[in-house]
KOLKEVO-170472 format. One record per residue (C-alpha): residue in one letter; x, y, z. Coordinates in steps of 0.001 Angstrom, whole numbers, plus 500000, padded with zeros to 6 digits. Layout:
<sites>
aXYZ ...
</sites>
This chain:
<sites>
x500000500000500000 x501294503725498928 x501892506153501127 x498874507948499675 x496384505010499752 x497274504794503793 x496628508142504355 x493243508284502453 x492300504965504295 x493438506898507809 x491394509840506618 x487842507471505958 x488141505843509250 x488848508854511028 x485150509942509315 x483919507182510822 x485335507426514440 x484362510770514347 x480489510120513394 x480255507884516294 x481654510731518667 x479582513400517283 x476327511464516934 x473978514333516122 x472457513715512680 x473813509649513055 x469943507778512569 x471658504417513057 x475069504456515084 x475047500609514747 x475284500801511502 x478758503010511442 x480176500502514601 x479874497842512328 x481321499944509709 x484236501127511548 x485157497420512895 x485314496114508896 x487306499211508140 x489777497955510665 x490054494986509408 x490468496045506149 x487486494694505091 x486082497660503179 x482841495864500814 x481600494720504726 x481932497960505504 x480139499363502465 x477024497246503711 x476710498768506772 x477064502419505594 x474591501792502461 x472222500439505352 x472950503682507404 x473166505822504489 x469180504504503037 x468080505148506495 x468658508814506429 x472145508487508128 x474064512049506032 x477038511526507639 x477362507028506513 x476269508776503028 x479318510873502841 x481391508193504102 x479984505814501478 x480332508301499127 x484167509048499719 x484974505263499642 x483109504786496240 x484619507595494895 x487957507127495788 x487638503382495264 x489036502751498360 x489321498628499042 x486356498731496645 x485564498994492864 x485276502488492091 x482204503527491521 x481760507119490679 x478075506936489904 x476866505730493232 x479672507586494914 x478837510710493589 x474947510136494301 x475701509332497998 x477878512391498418 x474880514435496801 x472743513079499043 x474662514064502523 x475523517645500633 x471720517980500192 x470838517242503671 x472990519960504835 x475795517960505924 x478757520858505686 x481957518761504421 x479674516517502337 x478701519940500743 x482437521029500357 x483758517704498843 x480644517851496026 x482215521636495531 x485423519836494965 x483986517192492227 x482214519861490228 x485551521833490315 x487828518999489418 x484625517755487068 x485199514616488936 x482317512197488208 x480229515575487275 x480446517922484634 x483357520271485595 x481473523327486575 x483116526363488799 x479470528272489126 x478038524805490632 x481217524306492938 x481329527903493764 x477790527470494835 x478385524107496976 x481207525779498625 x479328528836499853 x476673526619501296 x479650524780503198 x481528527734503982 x478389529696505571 x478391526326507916 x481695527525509247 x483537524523507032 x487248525029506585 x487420523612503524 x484405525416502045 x485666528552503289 x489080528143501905 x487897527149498845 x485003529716498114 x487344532372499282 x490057531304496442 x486775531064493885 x485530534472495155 x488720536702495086 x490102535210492063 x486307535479490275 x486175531238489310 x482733530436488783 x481790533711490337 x482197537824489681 x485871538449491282 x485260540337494810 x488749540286496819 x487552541796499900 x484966538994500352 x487172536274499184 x490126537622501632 x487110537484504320 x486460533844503871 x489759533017503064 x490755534595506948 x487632532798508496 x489074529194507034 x492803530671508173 x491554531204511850 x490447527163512247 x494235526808510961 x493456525772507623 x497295525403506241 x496095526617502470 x494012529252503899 x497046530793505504 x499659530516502501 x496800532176500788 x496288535038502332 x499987536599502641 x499558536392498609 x495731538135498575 x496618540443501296 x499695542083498649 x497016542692496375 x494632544782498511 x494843548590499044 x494865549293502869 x491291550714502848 x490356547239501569 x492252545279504445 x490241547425506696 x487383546828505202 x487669542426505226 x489076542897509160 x486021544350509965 x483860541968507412 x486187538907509484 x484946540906513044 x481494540400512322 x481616536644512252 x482450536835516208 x479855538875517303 x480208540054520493 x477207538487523770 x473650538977522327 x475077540694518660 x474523538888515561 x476931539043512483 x476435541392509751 x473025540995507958 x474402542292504596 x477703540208504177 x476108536598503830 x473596536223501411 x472268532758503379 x470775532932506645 x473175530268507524 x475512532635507680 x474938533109511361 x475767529750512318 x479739530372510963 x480960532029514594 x479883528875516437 x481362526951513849 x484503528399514130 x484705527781517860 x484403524408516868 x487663524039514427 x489275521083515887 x486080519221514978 x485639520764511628 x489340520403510651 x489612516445511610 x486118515224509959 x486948517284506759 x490178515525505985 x489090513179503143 x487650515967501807 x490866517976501903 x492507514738500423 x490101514609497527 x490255518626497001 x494086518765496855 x494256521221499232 
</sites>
C-alpha cells in the first residue's frame, strides 16, 4: 500500500470514528460501529454494507462516508456513479463537508460535469456552515472570480475565516491576497472577518452573507478542531 492510499484509508476511518463521537444527525450508530470494525480489518465491501444500510436510512454523515469510499475506490471497485449520488445526498441534507467535497467534484469535474458556478455554489453553502474547507475554497473562487464575479475583499474574508480554524492553504493564501489589497480594503475584510464573532447577544452582519446560515459560521469556528479532523478526506480529495 502507497503512502497515499494509507493516508486516504486513515482519513475514511477517522470519518467514521468521528460520526460515532459526534452522533447528532447519526439515525443508526450501529450501523457506522459495524462499519468502523470492517474498516479495521480492512474489510472495506463489509463495511460498504453497513454504511449503504445507514446511508438509506437517512444516516448524512454514513452517506458521505459511502460516498468518499466509492469515489475514491478505496478497498472497493470504484464507483463514481453511486459515489457521487451518495455524496449528493449528505451535501443535500445539509451535511457541511459533504457539501464542500461535492464543491470539489464539480471543480475537478470529477464524476460531474466540471462546473466552477456549481462548485462555487456548493462551497458557499459549506463555507456559511463555518467549514474550513468550504471557506478556503470559496474564498480562492471568490477573490480570484472562478465560477463567480471576482470580489477580493469577500474572498480575503472567507479566506481569513478558514485561516483562523488553521486551515494550512488558507494561511499561505492570504499573505499572497493580502499584497494585492489597498489598505482601505484590508480594513474593510478585518472588519467583514469581526462580524463573524459577534460580540454576547450581537449577531453578524446581515448584509455580508447572502444565506441565513451565515449566522451559524461564529459557532462553527469555535468548533475548528472538529471541523478540521472530519473534513480531511475531503481535503485529500480537494488537493488542498
Amino acid at each position: 500500500m502507497t503512502t497515499a492510499t494509507r493516508r486516504t484509508a486513515t482519513s475514511t476511518v477517522l470519518a467514521v470514528l468521528l460520526c460515532l463521537a459526534f452522533s447528532s444527525g447519526c439515525a443508526q450508530p450501529g450501523h457506522l460501529k459495524s462499519a468502523t470494525q470492517r474498516i479495521e480489518k480492512k474489510d472495506y465491501a463489509g463495511a460498504v454494507t453497513y454504511l449503504e444500510l445507514g446511508a438509506r436510512d437517512g444516516d448524512r454523515r454514513c452517506a458521505y462516508v459511502l460516498g468518499s469510499i466509492l469515489i475514491s475506490g478505496e478497498g472497493v471497485e470504484p464507483d463514481l456513479v453511486e459515489g457521487v449520488r451518495w455524496m449528493r445526498e449528505a451535501a443535500e441534507a445539509e451535511l457541511p463537508v459533504a457539501q464542500a467535497y461535492l464543491g470539489t467534484l464539480y471543480a475537478n469535474g470529477e464524476g460531474v460535469e466540471k462546473e466552477p458556478t456549481t462548485a462555487a455554489e456548493w462551497y458557499r453553502k459549506a463555507a456559511e456552515y463555518g467549514n474550513a474547507l468550504g471557506q478556503a475554497a470559496l474564498g480562492a473562487a471568490v477573490f480570484y472570480g472562478v465560477g463567480v464575479p471576482a470580489d477580493t475583499v469577500e474572498g480575503y474574508v472567507w479566506t481569513q475565516l478558514a485561516a483562523e480554524q488553521g486551515f494550512p492553504k488558507a494561511i499561505s493564501n492570504l499573505s499572497e491576497m493580502s499584497g494585492a489589497l489597498t489598505e482601505e480594503e484590508l480594513k474593510q475584510a478585518e472588519k467583514r472577518v469581526a462580524r463573524f464573532h459577534p460580540k454576547e447577544n450581537e449577531g453578524p452582519d446581515p448584509n455580508f452573507a447572502t444565506n441565513n446560515r451565515s449566522n451559524r459560521a461564529s459557532s462553527q469556528v469555535r468548533r475548528a478542531g472538529q471541523a478540521r479532523a472530519f473534513g480531511s478526506a475531503a481535503r485529500a480529495a480537494a488537493g488542498f
